[in-house]
C-alpha positions as CSV (number, residue, x, y, z in Angstrom):
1,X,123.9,95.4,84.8
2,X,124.1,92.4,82.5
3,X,121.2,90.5,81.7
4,X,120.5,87.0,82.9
5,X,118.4,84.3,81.0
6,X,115.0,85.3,84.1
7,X,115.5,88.8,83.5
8,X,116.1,88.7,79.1
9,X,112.4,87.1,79.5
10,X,109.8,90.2,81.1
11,X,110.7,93.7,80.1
12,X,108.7,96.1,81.8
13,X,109.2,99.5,79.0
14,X,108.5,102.7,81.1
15,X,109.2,106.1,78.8
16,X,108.6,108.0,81.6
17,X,110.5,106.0,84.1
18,X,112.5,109.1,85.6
19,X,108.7,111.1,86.6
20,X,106.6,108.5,86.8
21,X,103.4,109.6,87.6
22,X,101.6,108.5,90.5
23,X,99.3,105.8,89.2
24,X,102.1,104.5,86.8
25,X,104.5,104.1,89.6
26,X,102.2,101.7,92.2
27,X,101.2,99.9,89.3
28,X,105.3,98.9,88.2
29,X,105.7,98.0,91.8
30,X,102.5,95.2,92.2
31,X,103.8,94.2,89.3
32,X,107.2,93.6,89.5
33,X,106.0,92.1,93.0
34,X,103.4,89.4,90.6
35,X,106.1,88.8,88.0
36,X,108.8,87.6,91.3
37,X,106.2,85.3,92.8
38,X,105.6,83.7,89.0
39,X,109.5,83.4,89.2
40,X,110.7,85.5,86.8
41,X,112.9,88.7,87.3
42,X,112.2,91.4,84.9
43,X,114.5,93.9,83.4
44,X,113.5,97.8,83.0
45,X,113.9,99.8,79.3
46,X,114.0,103.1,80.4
47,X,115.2,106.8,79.7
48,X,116.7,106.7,83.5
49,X,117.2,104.1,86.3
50,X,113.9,104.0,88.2
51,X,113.0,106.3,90.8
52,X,111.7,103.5,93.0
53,X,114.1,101.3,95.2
54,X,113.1,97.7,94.3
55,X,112.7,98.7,90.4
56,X,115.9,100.4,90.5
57,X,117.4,97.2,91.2
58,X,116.5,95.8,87.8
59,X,119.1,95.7,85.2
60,X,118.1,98.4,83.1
61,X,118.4,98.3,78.9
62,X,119.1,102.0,78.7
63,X,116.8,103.7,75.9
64,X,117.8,107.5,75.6
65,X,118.3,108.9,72.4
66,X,118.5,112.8,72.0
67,X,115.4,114.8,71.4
68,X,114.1,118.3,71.1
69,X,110.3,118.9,72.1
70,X,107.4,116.3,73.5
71,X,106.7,115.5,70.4
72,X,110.6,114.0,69.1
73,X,110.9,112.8,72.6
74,X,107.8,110.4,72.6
75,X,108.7,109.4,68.6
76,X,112.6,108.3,69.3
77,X,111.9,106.9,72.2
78,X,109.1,104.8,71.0
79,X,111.8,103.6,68.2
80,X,114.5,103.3,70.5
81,X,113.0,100.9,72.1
82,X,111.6,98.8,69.1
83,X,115.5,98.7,67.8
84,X,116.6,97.8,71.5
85,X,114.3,95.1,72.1
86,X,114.7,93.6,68.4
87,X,118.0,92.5,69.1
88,X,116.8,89.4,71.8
89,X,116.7,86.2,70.1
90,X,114.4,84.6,71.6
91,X,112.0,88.0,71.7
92,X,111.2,88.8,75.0
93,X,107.9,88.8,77.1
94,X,106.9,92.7,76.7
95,X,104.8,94.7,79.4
96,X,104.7,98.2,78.4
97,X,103.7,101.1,80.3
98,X,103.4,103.9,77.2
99,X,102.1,103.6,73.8
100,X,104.3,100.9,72.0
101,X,102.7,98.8,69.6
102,X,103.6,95.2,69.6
103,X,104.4,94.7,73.2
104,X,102.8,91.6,74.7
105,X,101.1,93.3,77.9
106,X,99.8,96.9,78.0
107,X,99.2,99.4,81.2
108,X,96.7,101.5,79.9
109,X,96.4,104.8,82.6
110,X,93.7,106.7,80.1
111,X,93.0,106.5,76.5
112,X,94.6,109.1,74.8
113,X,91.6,109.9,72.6
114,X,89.0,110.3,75.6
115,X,91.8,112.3,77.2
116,X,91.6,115.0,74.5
117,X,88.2,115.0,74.5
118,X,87.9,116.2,78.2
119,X,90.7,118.0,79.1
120,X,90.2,120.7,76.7
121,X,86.5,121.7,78.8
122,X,87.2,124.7,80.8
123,X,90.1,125.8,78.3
124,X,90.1,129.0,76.2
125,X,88.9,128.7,72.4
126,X,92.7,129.2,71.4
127,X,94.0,126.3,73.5
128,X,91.5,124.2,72.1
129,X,92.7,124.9,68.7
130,X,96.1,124.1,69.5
131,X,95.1,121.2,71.2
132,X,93.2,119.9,68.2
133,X,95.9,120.7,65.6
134,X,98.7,119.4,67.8
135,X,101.7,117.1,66.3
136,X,102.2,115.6,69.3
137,X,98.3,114.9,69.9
138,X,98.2,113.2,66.4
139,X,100.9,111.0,67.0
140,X,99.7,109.9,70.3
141,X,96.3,108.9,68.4
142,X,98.1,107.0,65.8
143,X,100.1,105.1,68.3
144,X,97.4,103.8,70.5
145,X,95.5,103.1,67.1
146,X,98.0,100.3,66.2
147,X,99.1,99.4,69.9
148,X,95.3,98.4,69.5
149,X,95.0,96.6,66.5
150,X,98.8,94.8,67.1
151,X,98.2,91.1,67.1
152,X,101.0,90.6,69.6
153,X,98.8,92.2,72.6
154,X,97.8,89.5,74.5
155,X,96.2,91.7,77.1
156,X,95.7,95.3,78.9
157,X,95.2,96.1,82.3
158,X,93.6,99.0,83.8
159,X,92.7,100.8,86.6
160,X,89.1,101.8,85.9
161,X,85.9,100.6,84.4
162,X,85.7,103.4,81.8
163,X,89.2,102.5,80.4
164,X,87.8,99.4,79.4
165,X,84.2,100.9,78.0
166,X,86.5,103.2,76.1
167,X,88.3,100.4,74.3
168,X,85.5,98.9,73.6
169,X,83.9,102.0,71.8
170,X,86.8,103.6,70.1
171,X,88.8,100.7,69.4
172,X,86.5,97.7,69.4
173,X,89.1,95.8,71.5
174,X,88.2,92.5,72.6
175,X,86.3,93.1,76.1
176,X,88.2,89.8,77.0
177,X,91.2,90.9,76.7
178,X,90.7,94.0,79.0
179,X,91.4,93.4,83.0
180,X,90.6,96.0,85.1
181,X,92.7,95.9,88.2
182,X,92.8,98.5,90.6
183,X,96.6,99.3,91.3
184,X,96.6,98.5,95.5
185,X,96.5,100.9,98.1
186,X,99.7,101.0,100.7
187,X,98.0,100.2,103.5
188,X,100.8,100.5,105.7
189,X,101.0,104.1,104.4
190,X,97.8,105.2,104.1
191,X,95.1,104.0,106.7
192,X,93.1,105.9,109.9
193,X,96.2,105.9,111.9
194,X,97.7,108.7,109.3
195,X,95.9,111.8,111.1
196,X,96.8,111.1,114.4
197,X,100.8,110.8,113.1
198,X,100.8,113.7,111.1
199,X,97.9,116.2,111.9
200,X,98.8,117.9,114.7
201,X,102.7,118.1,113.3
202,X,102.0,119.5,109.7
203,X,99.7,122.2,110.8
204,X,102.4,123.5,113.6
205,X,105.2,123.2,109.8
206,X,102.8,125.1,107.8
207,X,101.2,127.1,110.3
208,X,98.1,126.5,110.6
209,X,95.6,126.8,113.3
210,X,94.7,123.5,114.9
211,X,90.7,124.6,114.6
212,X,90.5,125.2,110.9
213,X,89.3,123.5,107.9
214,X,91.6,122.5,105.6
215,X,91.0,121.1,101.9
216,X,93.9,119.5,100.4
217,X,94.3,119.3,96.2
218,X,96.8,117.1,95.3
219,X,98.0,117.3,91.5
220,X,101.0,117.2,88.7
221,X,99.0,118.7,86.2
222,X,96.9,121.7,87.8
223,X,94.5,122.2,85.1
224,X,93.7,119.1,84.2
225,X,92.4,118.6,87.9
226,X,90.5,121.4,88.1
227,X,92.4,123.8,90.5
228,X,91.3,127.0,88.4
229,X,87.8,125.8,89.2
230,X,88.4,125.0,92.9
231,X,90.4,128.3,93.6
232,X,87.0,130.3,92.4
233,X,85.1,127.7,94.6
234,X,87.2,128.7,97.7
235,X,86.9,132.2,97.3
236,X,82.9,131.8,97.0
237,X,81.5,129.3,99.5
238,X,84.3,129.4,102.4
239,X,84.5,131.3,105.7
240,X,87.9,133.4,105.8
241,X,89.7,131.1,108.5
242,X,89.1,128.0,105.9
243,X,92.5,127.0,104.1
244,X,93.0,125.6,101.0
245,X,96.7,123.3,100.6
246,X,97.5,123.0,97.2
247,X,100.6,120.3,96.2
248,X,102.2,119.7,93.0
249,X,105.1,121.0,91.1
250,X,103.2,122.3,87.9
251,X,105.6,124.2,85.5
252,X,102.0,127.2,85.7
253,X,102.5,127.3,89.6
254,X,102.7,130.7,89.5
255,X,100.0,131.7,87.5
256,X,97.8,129.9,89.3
257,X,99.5,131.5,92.9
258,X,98.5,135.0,90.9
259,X,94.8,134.1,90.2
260,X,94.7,133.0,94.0
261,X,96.0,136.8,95.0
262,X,93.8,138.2,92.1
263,X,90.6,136.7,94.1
264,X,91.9,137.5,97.4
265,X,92.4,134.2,99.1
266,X,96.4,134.0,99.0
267,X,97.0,134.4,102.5
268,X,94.8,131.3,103.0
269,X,95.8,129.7,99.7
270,X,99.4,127.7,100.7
271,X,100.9,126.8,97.3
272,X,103.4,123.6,99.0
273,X,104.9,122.4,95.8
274,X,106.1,118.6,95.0
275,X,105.5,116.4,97.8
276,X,106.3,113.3,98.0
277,X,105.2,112.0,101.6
278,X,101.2,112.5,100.7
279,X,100.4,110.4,103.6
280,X,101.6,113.6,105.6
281,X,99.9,115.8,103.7
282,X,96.5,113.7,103.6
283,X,97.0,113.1,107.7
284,X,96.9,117.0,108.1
285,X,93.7,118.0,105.7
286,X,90.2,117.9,106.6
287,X,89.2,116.5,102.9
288,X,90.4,116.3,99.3
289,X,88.8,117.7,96.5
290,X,90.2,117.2,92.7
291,X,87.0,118.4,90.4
292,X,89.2,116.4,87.9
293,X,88.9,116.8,83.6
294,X,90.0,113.3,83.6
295,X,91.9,111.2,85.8
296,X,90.7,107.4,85.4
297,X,93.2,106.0,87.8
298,X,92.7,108.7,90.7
299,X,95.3,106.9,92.9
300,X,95.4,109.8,95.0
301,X,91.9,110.0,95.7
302,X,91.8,106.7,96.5
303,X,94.8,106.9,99.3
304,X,92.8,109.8,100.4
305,X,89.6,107.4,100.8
306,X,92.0,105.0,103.1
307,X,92.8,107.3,105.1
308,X,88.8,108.4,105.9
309,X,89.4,111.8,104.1
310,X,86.4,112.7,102.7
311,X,86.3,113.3,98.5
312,X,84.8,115.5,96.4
313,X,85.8,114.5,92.7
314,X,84.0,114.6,89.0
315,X,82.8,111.8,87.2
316,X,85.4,111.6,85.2
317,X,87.7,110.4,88.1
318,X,88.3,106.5,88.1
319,X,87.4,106.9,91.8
320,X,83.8,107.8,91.1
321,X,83.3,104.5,90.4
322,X,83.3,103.7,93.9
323,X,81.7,106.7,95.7
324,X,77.9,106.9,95.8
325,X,77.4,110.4,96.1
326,X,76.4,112.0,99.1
327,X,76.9,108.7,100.9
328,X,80.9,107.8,100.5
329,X,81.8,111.1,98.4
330,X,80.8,113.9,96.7
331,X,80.8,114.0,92.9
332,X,80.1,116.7,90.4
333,X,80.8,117.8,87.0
334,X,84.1,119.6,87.1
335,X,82.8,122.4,85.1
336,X,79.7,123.2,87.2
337,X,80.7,125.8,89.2
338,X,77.5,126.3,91.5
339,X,77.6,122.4,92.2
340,X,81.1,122.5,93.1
341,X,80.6,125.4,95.6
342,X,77.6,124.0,97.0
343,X,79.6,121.2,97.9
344,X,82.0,122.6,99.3
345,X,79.8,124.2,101.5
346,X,78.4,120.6,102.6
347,X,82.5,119.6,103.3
348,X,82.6,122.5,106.1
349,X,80.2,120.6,108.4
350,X,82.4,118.3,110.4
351,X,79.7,115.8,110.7
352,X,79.1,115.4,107.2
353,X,82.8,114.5,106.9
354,X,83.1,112.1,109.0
355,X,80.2,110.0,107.6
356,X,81.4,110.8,103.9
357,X,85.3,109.9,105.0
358,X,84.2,106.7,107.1
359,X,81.5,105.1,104.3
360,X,84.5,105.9,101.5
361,X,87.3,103.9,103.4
362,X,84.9,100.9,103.7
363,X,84.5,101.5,99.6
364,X,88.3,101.0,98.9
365,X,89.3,98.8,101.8
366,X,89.3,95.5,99.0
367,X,91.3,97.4,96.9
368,X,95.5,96.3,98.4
369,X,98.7,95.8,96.7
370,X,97.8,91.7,97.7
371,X,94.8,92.0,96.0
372,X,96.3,93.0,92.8
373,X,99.1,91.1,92.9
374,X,96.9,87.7,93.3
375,X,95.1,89.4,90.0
376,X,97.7,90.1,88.0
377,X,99.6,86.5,88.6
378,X,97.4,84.1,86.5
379,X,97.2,86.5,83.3
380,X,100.8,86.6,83.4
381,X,101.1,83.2,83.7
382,X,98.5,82.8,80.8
383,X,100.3,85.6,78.6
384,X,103.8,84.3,79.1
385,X,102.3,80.6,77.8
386,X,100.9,82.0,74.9
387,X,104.1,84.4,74.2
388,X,106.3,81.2,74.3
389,X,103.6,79.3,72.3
390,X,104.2,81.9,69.6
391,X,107.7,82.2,69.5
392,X,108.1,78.8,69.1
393,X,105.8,79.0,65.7
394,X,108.0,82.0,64.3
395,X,109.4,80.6,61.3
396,X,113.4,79.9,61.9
């Protein structure tokens, strides 16, 4: 699509535009919604048209060199998109959803660095090592070293309080600078009408008896949200007629389907794959648990929390933040298993959830796509000032 003058002014860069994770994707959606009420209409660099309907409107600048590995893919696209975006006169507004240093406006999901510093708990000593001597790893760490230091960022957004405390340690980015919004919950989709839509109707799909307890885990990346943990959990502190859901489309499925047979829970262990209608899903289960290595956005958990799920998460989730335990939530340390199968035990008592699930959807019920949208509109309006401001001082 060619580009107009509104849309050659906001680019919105996502490298991972064709599998964009959950978090990623409700955040490009408030803010394309922001950006349109400020007037402007922003174009999308990108490996693939967008997956969502309203972004996959946008006039895309396609960005896909050839690649071979994670490691080549995150490097050429990176420069790809440097070389694309170089040949704007006047340069645009940037908002950049990956590592890219010089872009205006950053999205920042984690820190890369505090990322490798949990994820790798719970991992065997060998998996460590290739973590820590990783290509890939050290490039990411470079990246975010000098999208940090760039003088051209004008700002980041994020989705959770510890984002910004770990900029401020490991970067010493101006705390000024840092604007933790939460991404906005769909409350048309996910609110206390979604179990009496879909619980009956999933458990007659999948099977299951109307009277059992069902814990949902909702994940892309299995290990890093603690399933090995959990599966142990279930086999320990559950009665036999408790079922444990398990969605995501992780490339170790399977071994994770064999660990579940290998304990002797399989035939209560249902292994449901990519899902993208969670509201079903979160409608049919009795409460969510991701003991999670490190997830600061925890979107899921906090759709979950909507809906008056009870959750049982780790510290390290974003949604911690707004659980006080044994009140709204349960929280422990991912890698505790007595804690985590002691609370399990606690989610089996129907009264328990209930008070958990209803005190946690009063804890997120602030948090809507309006909300973040209202957020987001005077720091773009502040950034695009100051980009223009700059432009016009380039020399030339």
């Amino acid at each position: 699509t060619p580009l107009d003058e509104s849309a050659r002014r906001v680019v919105m860069v996502r490298p991972h535009a064709a599998a964009p994770s959950v978090a990623e994707s409700q955040f490009a959606r408030v803010s394309l919604q922001a950006w349109r009420e400020l007037g402007a209409d922003p174009a999308v660099l990108s490996r693939a048209p967008c997956p969502e309907p309203e972004l996959a409107e946008r006039p895309l600048i396609p960005c896909n060199p050839w690649f071979k590995g994670a490691w080549m893919r995150d490097w050429r696209f990176a420069r790809g998109a440097r070389q694309r975006l170089a040949r704007f006169a006047p340069p645009p507004f940037v908002q950049s959803h990956g590592l890219l240093p010089g872009c205006d406006f950053h999205w920042a999901e984690e820190t890369t660095r505090e990322l490798l510093n949990q994820t790798p708990r719970g991992s065997d000593p060998v998996t460590r090592l290739l973590e820590a001597v990783s290509w890939r790893n050290q490039y990411l760490l470079g990246q975010e070293r000098r999208l940090y230091a760039s003088p051209w960022l004008r700002g980041v957004i994020c989705g959770a309080e510890r984002v910004k405390r770990e900029l401020m340690e490991y970067y010493d980015f101006a705390p000024g600078k840092i604007h933790v919004i939460r991404h906005g919950i769909d409350a048309a989709r996910f609110n206390l009408q979604t179990r009496e839509t879909h619980r009956e109707s999933m458990r007659r799909r999948m099977n299951i008896p109307p009277e059992a307890v069902v814990f949902l885990f909702a994940a892309q990346d299995f290990h890093r949200h603690g399933l090995g943990q959990l599966l142990y959990a279930i086999h320990h502190a559950t009665p036999p007629d408790a079922i444990l859901v398990v969605a995501g489309d992780d490339p170790r499925l399977r071994d994770y389907a064999s660990v579940s047979q290998w304990i002797h829970i399989h035939e209560r262990t249902l292994f449901v794959g990519a899902w993208p209608e969670r509201e079903s899903l979160l409608g049919m289960a009795d409460a969510l648990i991701l003991p999670t290595l490190y997830d600061p956005a925890a979107p899921v958990a906090m759709e979950a929390m909507a809906c008056g799920l009870p959750v049982l998460t780790s510290p390290e989730s974003g949604a911690a933040e707004l659980i006080v335990h044994g009140q709204s939530g349960l929280i422990c340390d991912a890698v505790d298993e007595d804690a985590l199968e002691a609370l399990v035990r606690r989610l089996l008592d129907a009264d328990e959830r209930a008070t958990l699930g209803e005190a946690g959807r009063q804890a997120v019920l602030p948090f809507t796509r309006e909300a973040a949208v209202a957020r987001m509109k005077p720091l773009y309006q502040q950034g695009l000032e100051e980009h223009a401001q700059a432009v016009a001082d380039l020399p030339g």
